[in-house]
TORRO-790565 format. One record per residue: residue in one letter; chain; x, y, z of N, C-alpha, C in turn. Coordinates in steps of 0.02 Angstrom, whole numbers, plus 50000, padded with zeros to 5 digits. Last residue first. Example, Ala and Ser with C-alpha at 12.3 -4.5 7.8 and 13.67 -1.06 7.14 Angstrom:
% TORRO-790565
+----+----+-------+--------+-------+--------+---------+-------+-------+--------+-------+
| aa | ch | neast | nnorth |   nup | caeast | canorth |  caup | ceast | cnorth |   cup |
+----+----+-------+--------+-------+--------+---------+-------+-------+--------+-------+
|  S |  A | 50642 |  49888 | 50354 |  50684 |   49947 | 50357 | 50645 |  50002 | 50394 |
|  A |  A | 50660 |  49716 | 50390 |  50615 |   49775 | 50390 | 50660 |  49835 | 50390 |
+----+----+-------+--------+-------+--------+---------+-------+-------+--------+-------+
END
This chain:
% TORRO-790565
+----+----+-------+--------+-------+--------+---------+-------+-------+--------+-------+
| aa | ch | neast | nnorth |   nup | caeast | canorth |  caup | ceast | cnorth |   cup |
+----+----+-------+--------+-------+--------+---------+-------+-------+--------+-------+
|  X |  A | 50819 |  50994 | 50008 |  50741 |   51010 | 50016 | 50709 |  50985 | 50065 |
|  X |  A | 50938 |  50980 | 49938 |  50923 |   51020 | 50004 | 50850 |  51050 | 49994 |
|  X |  A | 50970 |  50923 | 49841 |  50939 |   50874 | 49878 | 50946 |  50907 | 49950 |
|  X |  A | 51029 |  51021 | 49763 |  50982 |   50991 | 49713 | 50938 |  50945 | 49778 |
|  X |  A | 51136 |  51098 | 49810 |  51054 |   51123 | 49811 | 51016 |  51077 | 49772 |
|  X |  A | 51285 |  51055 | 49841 |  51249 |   51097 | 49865 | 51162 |  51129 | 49849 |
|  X |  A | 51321 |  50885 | 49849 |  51293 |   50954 | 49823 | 51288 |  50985 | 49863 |
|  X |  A | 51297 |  50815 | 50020 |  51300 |   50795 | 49938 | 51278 |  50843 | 49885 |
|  X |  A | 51248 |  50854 | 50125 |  51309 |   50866 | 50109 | 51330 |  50866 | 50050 |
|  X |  A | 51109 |  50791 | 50145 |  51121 |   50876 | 50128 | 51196 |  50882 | 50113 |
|  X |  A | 51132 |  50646 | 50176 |  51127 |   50677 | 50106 | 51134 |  50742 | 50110 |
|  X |  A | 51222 |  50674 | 50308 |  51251 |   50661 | 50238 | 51231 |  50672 | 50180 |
|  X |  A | 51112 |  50732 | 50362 |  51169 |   50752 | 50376 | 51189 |  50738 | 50299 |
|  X |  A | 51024 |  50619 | 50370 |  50990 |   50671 | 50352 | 51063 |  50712 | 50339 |
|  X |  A | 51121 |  50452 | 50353 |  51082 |   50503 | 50390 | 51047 |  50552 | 50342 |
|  X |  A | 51167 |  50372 | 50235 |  51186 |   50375 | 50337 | 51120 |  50380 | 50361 |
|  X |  A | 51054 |  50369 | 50103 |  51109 |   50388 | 50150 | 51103 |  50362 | 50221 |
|  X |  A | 51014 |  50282 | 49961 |  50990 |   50274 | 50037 | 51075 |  50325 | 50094 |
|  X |  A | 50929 |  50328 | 49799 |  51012 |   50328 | 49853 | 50991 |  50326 | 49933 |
|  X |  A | 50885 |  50313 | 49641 |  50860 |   50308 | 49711 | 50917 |  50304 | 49742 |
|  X |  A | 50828 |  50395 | 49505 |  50860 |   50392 | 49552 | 50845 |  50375 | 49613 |
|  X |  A | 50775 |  50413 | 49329 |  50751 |   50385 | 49374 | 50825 |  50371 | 49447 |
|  X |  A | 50742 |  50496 | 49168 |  50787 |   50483 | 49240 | 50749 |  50473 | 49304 |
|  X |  A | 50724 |  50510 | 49013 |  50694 |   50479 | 49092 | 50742 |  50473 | 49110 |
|  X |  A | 50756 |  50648 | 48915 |  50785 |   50603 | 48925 | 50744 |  50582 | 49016 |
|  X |  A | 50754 |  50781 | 48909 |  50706 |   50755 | 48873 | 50709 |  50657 | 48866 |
|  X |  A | 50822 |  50856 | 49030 |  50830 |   50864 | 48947 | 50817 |  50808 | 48892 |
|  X |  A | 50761 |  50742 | 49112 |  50800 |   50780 | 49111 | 50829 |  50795 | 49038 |
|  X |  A | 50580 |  50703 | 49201 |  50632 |   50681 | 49111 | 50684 |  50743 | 49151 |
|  X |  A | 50579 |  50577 | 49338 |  50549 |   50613 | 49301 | 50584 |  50617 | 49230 |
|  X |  A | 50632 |  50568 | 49508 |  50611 |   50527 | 49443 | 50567 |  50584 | 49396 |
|  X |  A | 50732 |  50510 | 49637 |  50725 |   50586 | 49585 | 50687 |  50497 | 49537 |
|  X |  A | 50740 |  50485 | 49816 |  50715 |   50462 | 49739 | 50691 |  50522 | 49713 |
|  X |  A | 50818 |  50442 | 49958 |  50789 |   50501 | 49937 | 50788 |  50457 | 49860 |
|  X |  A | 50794 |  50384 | 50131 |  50780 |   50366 | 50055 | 50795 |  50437 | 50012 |
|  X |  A | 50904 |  50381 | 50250 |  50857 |   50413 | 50223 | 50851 |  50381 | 50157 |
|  X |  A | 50950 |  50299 | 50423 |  50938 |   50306 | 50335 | 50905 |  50341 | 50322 |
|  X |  A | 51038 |  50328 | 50522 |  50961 |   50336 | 50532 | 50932 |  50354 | 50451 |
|  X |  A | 51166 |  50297 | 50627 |  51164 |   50267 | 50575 | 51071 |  50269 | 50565 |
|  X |  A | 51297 |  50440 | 50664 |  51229 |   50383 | 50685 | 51212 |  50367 | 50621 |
|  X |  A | 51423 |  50498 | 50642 |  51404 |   50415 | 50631 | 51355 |  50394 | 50648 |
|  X |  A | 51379 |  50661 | 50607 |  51386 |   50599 | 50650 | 51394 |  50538 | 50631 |
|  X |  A | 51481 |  50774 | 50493 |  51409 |   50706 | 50505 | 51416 |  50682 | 50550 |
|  X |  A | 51549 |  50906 | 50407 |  51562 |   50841 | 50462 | 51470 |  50821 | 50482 |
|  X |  A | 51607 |  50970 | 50263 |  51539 |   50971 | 50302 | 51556 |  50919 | 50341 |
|  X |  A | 51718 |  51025 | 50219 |  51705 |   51053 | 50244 | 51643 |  51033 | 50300 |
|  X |  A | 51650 |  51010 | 50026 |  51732 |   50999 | 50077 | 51680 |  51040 | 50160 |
|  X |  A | 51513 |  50925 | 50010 |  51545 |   50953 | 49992 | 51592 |  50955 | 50032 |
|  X |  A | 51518 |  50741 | 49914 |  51503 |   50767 | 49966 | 51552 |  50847 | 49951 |
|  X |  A | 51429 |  50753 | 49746 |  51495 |   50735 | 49797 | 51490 |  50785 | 49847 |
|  X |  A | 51352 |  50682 | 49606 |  51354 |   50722 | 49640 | 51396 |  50722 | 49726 |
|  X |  A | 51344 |  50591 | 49516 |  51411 |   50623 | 49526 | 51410 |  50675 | 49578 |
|  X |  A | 51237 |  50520 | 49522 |  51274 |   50478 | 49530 | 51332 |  50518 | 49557 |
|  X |  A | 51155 |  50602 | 49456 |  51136 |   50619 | 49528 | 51195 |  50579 | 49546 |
|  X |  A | 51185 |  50696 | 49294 |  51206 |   50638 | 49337 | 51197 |  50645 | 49415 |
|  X |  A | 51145 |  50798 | 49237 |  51108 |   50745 | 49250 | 51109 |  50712 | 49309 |
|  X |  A | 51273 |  50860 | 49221 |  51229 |   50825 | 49165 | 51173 |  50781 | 49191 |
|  X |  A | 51314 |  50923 | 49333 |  51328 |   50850 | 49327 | 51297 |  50832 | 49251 |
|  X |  A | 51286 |  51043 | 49299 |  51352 |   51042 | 49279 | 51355 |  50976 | 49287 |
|  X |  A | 51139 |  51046 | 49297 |  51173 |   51070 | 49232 | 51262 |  51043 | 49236 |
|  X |  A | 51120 |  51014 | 49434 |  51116 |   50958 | 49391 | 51151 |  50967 | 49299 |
|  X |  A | 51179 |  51144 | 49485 |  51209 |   51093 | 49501 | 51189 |  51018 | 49433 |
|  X |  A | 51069 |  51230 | 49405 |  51136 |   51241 | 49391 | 51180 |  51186 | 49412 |
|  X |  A | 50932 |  51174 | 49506 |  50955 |   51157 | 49421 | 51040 |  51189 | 49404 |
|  X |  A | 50988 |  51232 | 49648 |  50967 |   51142 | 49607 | 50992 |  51112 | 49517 |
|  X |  A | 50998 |  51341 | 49622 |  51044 |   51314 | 49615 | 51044 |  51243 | 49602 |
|  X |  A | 50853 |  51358 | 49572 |  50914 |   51383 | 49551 | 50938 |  51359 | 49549 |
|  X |  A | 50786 |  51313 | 49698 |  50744 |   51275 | 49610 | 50813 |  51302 | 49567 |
|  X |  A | 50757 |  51269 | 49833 |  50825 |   51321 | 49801 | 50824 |  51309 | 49716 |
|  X |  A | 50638 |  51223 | 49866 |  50649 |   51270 | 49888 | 50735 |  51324 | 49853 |
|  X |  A | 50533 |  51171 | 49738 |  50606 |   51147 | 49767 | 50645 |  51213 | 49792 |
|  X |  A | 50401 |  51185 | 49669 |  50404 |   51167 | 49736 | 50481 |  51169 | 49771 |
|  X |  A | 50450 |  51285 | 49515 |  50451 |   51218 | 49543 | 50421 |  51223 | 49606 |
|  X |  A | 50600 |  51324 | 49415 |  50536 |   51346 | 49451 | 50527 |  51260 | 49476 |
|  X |  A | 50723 |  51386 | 49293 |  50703 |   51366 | 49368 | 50627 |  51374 | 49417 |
|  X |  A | 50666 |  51394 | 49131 |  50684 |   51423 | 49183 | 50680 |  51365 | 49254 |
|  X |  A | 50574 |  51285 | 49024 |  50628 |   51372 | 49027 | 50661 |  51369 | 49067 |
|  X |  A | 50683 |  51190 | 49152 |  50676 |   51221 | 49081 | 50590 |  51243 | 49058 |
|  X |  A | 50671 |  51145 | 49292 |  50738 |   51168 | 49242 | 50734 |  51196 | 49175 |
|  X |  A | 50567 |  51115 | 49416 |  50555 |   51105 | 49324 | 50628 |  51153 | 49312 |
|  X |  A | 50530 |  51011 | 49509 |  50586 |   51042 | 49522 | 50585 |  51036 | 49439 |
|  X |  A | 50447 |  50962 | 49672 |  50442 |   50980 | 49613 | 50518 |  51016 | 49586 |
|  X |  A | 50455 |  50872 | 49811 |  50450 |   50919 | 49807 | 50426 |  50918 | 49719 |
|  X |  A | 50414 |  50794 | 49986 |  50416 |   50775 | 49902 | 50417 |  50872 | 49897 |
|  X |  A | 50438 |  50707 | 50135 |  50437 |   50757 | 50079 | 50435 |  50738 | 50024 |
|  X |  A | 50420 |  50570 | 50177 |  50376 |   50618 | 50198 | 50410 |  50695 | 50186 |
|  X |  A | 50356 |  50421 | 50088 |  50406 |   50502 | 50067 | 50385 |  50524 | 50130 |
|  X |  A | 50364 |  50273 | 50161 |  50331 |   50325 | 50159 | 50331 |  50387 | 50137 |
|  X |  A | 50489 |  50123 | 50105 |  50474 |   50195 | 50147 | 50409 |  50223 | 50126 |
|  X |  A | 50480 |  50005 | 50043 |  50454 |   50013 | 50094 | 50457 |  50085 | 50142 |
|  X |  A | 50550 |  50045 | 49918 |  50489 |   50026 | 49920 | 50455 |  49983 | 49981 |
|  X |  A | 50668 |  50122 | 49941 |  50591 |   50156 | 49920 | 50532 |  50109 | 49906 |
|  X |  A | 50719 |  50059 | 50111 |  50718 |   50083 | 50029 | 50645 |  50104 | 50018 |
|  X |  A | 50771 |  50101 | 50224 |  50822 |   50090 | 50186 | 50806 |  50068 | 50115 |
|  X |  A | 50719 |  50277 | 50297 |  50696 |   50204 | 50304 | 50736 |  50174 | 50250 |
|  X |  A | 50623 |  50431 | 50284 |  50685 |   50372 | 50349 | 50660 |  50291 | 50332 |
|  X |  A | 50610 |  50509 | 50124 |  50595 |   50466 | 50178 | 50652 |  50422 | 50225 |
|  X |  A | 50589 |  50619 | 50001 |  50627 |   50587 | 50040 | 50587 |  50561 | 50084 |
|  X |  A | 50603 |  50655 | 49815 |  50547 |   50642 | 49877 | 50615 |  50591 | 49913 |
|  X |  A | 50580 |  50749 | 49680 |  50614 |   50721 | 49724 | 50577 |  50713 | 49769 |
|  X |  A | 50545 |  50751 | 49509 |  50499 |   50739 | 49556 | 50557 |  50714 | 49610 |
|  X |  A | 50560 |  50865 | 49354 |  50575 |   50818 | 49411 | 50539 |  50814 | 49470 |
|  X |  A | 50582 |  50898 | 49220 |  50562 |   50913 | 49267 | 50555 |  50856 | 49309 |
|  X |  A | 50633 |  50982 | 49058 |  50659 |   50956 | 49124 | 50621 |  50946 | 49181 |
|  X |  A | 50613 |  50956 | 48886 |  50609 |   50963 | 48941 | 50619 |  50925 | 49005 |
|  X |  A | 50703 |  51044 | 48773 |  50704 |   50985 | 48818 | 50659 |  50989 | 48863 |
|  X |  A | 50640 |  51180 | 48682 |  50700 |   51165 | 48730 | 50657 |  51076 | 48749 |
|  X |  A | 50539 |  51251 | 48613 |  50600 |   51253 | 48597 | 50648 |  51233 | 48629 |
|  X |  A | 50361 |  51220 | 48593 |  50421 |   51218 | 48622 | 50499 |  51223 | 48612 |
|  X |  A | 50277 |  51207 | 48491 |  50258 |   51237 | 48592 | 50312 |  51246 | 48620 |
|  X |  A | 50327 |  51253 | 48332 |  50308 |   51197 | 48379 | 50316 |  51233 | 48433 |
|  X |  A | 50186 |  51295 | 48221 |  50251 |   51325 | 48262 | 50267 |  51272 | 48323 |
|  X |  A | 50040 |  51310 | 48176 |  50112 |   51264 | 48157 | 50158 |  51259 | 48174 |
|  X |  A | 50016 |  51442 | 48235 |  49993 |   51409 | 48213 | 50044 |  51387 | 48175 |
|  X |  A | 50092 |  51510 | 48389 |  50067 |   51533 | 48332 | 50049 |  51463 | 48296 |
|  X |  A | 50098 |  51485 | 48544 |  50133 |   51479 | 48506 | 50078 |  51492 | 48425 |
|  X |  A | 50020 |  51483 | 48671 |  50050 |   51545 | 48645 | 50099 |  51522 | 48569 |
|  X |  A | 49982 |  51359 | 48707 |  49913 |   51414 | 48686 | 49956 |  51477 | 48659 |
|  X |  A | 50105 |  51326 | 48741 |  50060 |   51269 | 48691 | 50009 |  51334 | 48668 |
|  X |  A | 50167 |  51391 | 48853 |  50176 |   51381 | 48779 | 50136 |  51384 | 48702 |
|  X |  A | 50055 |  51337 | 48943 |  50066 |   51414 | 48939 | 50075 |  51429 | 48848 |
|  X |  A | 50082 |  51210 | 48948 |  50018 |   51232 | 48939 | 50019 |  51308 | 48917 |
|  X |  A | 50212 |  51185 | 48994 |  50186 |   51165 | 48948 | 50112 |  51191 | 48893 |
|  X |  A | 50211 |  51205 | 49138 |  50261 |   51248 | 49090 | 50219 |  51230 | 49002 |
|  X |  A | 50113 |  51097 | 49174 |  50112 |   51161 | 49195 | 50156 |  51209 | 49157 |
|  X |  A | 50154 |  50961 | 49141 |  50141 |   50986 | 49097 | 50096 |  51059 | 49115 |
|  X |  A | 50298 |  50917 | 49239 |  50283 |   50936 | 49158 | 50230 |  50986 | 49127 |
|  X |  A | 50217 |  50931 | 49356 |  50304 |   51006 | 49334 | 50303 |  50981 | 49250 |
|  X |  A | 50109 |  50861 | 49337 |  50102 |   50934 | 49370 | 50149 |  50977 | 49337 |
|  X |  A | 50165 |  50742 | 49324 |  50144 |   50764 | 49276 | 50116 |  50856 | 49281 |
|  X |  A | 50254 |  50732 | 49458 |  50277 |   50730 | 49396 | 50230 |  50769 | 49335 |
|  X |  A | 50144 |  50708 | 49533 |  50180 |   50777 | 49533 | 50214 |  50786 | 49505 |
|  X |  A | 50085 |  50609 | 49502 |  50044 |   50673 | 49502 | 50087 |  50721 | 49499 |
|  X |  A | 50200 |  50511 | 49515 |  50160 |   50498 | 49458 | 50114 |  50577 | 49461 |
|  X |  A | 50192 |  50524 | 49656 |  50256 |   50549 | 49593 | 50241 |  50544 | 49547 |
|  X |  A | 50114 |  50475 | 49704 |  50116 |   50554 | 49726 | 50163 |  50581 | 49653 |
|  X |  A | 50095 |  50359 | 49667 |  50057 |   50402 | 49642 | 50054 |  50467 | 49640 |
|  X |  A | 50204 |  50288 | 49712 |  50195 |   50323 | 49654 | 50123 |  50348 | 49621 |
|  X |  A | 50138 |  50297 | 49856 |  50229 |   50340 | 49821 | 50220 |  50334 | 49768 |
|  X |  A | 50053 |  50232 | 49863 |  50042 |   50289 | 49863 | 50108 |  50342 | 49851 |
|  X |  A | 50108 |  50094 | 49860 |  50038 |   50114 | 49787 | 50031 |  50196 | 49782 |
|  X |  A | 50199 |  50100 | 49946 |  50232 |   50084 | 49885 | 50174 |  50120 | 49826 |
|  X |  A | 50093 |  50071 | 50048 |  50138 |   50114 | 50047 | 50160 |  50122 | 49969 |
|  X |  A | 50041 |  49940 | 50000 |  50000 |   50000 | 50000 | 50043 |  50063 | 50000 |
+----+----+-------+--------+-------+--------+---------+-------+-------+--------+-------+
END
């Protein structure tokens, strides 16, 4: 049941950061002209305590659209997208930053990106330490 309502949230709020930018376009674009001139980017992050996504609960989720512009639910929607601009994507590359210290307690978090990134599906799941560690990772794409 858990599991039925995580993707549903992501399944809704996915289609929300897609096709909200989308709509605007679509009615403004002149006849034959295509709605769009870019990729589109938009994303669905969601976290939860617990060691995977398909027994955790999110109890955040955010939104997070990159193209046009930065917008979204994702409290730093900027730097978020500039960070994923320089990984390409890649949530894989993203690295602790210098400077940040963690406890060793050991109190997992789920966090899962899913959605398109420059027009391309991306799908991410990473279980950290703690709450600590993932915020360390980057600076704004998974500080939500």
């Amino acid at each position: 049941m858990r599991n039925t309502a995580r993707w549903a949230t992501t399944i809704g709020l996915t289609a929300a950061a897609v096709c909200a930018p989308l709509s605007g376009a679509a009615s403004a674009a002149p006849g034959g002209a295509p709605s769009a001139l870019y990729a589109p980017s938009a994303l669905v992050l969601t976290m939860g305590h617990g060691e995977s996504a398909m027994t955790v609960t999110p109890e955040r989720a955010v939104t997070l659209t990159c193209a046009p512009g930065p917008s979204g639910t994702h409290p730093a929607a900027a730097a978020a997208c500039g960070e994923l601009a320089e990984a390409d994507g890649d949530l894989q590359a993203l690295t602790v930053r210098d400077g940040v210290f963690c406890t060793q307690q050991y109190d997992p978090v789920v966090v899962t990106v899913d959605g398109v990134w420059q027009g391309q599906r991306l799908s991410y799941e990473h279980t950290f330490a703690n709450e600590c560690v993932m915020n360390a990772h980057g600076s704004g794409v998974l500080a939500f």
